[in-house]
Backbone as a ProteinNet text record, in pm:
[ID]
protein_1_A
[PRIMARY]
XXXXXXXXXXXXXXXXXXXXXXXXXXXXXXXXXXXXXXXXXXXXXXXXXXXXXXXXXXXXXXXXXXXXXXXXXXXXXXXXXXXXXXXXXXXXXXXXXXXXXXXXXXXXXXXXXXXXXXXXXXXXXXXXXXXXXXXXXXXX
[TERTIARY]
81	0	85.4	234.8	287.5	343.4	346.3	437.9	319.2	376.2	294	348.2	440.5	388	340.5	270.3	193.9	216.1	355.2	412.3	449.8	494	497.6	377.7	262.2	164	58.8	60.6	-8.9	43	208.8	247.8	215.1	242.3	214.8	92.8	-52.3	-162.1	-194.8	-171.9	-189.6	-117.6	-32.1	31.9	-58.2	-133.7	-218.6	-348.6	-403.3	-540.8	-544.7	-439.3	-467.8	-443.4	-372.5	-398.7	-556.7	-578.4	-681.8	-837.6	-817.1	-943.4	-902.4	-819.6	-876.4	-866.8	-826.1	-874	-999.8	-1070.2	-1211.8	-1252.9	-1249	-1288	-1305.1	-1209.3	-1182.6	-1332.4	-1253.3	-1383.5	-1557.9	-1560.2	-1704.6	-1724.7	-1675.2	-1712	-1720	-1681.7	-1691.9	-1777.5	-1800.3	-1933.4	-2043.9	-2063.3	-2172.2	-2185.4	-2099.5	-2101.2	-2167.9	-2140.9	-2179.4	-2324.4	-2386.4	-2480.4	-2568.5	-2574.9	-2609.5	-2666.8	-2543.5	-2573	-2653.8	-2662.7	-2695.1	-2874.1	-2882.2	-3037.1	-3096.2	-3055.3	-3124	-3069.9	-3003.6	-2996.7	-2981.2	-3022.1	-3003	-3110.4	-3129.4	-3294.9	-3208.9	-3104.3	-2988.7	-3040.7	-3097.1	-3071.4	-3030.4	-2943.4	-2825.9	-2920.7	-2850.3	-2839	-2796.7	-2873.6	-2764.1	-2718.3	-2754.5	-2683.1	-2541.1	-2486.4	-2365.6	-2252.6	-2139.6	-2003.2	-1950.8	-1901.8	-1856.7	-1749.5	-1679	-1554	-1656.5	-1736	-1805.1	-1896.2	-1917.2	-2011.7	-1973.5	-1833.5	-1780	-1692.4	-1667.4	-1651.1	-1733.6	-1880	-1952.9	-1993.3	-2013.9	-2074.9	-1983.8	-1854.3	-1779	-1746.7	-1777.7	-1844.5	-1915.1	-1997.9	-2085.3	-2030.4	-1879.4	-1830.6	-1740	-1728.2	-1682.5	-1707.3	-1856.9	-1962.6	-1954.5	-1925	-1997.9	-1921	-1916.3	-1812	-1772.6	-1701.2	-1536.7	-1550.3	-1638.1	-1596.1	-1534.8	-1500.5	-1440.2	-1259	-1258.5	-1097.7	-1094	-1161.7	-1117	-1121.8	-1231	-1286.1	-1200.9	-1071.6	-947.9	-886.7	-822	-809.7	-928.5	-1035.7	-1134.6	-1154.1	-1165.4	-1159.1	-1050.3	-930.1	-828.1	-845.5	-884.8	-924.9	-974.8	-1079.7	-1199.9	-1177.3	-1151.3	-1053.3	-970.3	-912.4	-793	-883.1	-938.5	-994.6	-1128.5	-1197.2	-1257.6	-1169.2	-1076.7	-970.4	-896.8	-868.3	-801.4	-876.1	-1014.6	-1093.1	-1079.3	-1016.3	-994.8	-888.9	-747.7	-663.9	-656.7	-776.3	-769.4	-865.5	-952.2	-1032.2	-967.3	-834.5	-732.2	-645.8	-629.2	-544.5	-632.3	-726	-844.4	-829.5	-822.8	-816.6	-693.6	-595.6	-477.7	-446.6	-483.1	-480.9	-521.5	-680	-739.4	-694	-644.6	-552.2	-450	-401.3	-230.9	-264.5	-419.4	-423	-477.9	-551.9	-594.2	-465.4	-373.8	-226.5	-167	-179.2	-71.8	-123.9	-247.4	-332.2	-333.8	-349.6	-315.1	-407.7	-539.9	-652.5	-767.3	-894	-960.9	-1015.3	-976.1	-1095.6	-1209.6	-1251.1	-1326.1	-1457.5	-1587.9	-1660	-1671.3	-1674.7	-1682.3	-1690.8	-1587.1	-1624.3	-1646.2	-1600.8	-1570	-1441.8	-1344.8	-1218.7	-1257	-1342.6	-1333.4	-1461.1	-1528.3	-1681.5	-1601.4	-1491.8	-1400.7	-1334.9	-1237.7	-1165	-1280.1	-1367.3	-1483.8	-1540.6	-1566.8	-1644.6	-1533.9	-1386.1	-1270.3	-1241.7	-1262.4	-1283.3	-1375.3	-1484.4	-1608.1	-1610.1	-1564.9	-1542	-1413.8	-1304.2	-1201.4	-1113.6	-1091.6	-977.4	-870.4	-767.6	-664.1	-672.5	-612	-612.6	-466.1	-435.9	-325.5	-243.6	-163	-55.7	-110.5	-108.6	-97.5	-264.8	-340.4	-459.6	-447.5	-350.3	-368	-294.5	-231.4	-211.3	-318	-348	-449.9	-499.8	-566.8	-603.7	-554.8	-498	-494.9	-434.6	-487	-419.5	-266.4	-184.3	-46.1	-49.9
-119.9	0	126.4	142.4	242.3	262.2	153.4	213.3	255.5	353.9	377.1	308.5	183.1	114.3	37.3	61.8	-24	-185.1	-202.6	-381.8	-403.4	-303.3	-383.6	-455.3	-321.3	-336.5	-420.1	-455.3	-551.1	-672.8	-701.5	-832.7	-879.1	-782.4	-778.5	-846.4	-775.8	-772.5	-954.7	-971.2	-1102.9	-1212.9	-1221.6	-1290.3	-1295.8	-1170.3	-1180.1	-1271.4	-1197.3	-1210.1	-1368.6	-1414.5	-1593	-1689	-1549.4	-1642.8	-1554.9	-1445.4	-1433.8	-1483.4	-1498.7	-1626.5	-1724.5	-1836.1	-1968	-1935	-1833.3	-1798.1	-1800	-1723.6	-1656.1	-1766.6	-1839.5	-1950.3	-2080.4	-2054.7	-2208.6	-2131.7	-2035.4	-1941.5	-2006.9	-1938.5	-1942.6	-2139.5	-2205.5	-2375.8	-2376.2	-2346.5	-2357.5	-2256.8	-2142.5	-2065.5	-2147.3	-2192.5	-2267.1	-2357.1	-2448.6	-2565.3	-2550.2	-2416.4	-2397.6	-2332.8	-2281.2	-2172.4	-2331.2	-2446.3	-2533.5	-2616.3	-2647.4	-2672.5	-2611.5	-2484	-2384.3	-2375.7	-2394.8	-2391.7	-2552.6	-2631.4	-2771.6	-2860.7	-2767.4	-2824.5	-2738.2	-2620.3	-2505.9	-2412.5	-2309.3	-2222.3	-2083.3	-2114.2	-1952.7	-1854	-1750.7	-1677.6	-1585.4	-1600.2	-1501.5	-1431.9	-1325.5	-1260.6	-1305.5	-1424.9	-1475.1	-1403.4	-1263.7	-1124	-1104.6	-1128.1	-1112.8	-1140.9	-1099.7	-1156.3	-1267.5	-1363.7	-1531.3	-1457.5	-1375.5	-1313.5	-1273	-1219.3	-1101.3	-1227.7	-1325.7	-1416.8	-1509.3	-1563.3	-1637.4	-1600.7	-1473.7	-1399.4	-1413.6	-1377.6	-1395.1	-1515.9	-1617.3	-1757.5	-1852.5	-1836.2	-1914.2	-2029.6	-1993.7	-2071.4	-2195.4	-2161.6	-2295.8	-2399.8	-2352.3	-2468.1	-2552	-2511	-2597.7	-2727.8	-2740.2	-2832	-2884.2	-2890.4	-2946.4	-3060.6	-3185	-3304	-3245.6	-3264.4	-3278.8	-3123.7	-3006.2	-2892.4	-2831.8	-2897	-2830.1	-2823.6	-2941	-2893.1	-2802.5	-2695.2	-2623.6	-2511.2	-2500.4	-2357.2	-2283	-2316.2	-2234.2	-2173.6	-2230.2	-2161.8	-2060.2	-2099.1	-2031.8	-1867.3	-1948.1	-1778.9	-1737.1	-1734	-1655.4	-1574.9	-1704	-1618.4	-1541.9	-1542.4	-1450.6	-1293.7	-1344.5	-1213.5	-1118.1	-1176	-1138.6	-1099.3	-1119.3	-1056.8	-947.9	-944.2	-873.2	-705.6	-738	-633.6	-582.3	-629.1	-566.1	-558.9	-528.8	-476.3	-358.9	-257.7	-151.3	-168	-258.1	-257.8	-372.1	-407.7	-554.8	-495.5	-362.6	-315.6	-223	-169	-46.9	-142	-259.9	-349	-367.6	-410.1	-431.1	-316.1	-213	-91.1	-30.1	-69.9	-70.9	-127.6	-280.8	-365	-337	-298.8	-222.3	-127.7	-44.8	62.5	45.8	-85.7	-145.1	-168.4	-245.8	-335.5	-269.8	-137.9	-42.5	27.5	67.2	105.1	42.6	-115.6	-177.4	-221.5	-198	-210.7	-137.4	-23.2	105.1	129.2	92.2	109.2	94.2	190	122.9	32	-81.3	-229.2	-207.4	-143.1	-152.1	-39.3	-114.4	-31.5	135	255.1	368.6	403.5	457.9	525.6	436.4	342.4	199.4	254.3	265.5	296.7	380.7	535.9	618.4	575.2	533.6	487.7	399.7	314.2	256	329.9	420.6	515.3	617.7	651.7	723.6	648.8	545	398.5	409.2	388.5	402.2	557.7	642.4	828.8	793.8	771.1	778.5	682.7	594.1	492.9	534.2	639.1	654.1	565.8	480.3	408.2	436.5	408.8	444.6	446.3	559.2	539.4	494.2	411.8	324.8	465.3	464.2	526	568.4	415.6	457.3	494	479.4	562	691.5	783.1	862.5	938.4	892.2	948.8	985.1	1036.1	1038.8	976.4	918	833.6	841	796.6	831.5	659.2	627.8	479.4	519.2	486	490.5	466.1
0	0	0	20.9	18	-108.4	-197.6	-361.5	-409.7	-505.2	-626.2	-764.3	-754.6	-900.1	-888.3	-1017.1	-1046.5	-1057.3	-1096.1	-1097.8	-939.2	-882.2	-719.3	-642.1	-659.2	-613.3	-644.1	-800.4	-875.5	-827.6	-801.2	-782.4	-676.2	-568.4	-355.8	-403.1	-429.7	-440.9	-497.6	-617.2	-662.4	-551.9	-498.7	-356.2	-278.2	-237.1	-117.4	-151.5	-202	-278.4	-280.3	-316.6	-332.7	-187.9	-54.1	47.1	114.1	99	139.5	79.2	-30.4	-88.7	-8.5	-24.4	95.1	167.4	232.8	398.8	424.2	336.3	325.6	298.5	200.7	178	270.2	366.3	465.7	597.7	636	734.9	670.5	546.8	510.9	537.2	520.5	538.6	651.3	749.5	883.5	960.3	917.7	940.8	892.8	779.5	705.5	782.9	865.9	930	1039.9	1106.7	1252.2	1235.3	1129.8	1104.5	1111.7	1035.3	1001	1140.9	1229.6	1360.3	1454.7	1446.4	1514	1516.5	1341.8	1331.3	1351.8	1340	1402.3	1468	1629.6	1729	1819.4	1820.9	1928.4	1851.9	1972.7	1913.9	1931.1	1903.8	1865.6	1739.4	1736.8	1630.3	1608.5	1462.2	1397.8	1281.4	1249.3	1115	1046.3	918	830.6	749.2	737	656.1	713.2	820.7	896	792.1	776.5	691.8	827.7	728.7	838.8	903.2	929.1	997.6	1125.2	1112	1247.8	1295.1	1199.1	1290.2	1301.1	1280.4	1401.7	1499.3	1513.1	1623.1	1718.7	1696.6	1808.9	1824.1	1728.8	1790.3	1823.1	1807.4	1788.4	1910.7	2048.2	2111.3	2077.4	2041	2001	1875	1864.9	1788	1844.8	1976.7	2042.2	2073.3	2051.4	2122.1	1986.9	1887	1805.8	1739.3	1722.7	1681.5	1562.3	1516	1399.9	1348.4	1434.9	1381.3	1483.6	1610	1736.9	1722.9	1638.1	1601.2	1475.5	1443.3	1357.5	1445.4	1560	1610.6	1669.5	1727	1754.3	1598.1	1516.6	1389.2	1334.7	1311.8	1259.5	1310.6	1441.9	1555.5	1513	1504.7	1501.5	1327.3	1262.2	1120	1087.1	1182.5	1154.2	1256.9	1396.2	1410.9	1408.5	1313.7	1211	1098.7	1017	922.4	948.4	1060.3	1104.8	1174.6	1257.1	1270.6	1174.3	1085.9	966.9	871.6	901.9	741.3	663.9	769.7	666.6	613.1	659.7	594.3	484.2	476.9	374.6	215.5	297	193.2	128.4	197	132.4	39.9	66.2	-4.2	-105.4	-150.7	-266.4	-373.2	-324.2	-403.9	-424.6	-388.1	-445.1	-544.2	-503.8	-612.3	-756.7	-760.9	-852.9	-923.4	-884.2	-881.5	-1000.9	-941.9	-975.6	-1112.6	-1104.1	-1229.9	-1356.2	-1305.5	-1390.8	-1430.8	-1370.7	-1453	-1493	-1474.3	-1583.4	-1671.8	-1679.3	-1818.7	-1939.4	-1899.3	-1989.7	-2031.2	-2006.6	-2044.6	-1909.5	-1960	-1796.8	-1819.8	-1763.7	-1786.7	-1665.7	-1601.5	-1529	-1517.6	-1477.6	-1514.7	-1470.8	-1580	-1556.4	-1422.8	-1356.6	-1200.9	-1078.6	-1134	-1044.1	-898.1	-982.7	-906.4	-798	-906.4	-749.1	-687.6	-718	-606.7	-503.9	-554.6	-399.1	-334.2	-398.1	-337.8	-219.4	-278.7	-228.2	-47.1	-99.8	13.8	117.2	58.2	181.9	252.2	193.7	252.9	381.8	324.1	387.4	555	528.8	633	732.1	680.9	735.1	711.6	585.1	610.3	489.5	538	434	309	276	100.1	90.6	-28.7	-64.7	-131.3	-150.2	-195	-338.8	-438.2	-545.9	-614	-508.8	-520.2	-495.2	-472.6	-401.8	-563.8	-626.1	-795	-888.4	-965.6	-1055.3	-1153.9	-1211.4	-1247.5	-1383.7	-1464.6	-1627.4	-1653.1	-1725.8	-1805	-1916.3	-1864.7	-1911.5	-2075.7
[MASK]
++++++++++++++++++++++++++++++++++++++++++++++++++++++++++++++++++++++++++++++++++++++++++++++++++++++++++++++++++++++++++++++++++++++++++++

């Protein structure tokens, strides 16, 4: 998030992005698992609108109890607290990325006013703007 090129930031970005999908990915199976338990064997109710990071934060308890998902519920929690605490810095990373990939394109592949409606969403929320968002937009 601190360069402004576009090949650093595009490369950082593609690195991450592929451990934070199966992250996200391993979380959501094990949210699904516990959401599953939850509704037909306990009279618990959630928001299934919740993102699996914030809601296995709070339920995560009740995966303790539950056979062959209790050895994940120490990892899971830590995943999901970890990705819940660093959302603004995971959503400043997204738009960097974007950023990266819209300048090494040289063209905008993305739909009209895309870029700044994110850049905009991260102002608004208070969270960092990436560096090479913080350049002007022109395709090289």
């Amino acid at each position: 998030m601190e360069s402004s090129s576009p090949d650093i930031v595009n490369r950082e970005y593609q690195e991450w992005i592929k451990i934070e999908g199966v992250t996200r990915q391993y979380l959501a199976c094990i949210s699904q698992a516990l959401k599953m338990y939850l509704d037909y064997n306990t009279n618990v109710k959630y928001d299934p609108t919740t993102k699996d990071e914030e809601f296995y934060c709070i339920y995560s308890v009740w995966g303790n109890k539950v056979p062959f998902l209790s050895e994940h519920s120490g990892p899971a929690y830590i995943i999901a607290q970890e990705l819940f605490l660093l959302a603004p810095g995971l959503e400043s990373m997204k738009v960097a990325g974007m950023y990266a990939i819209f300048k090494s394109a040289g063209f905008n592949c993305f739909k009209e006013g895309a870029l700044d409606e994110l850049k905009a969403e991260l102002l608004s929320k208070g969270y960092p703007i990436p560096t090479i968002a913080k350049v002007p937009l022109k395709a090289d």
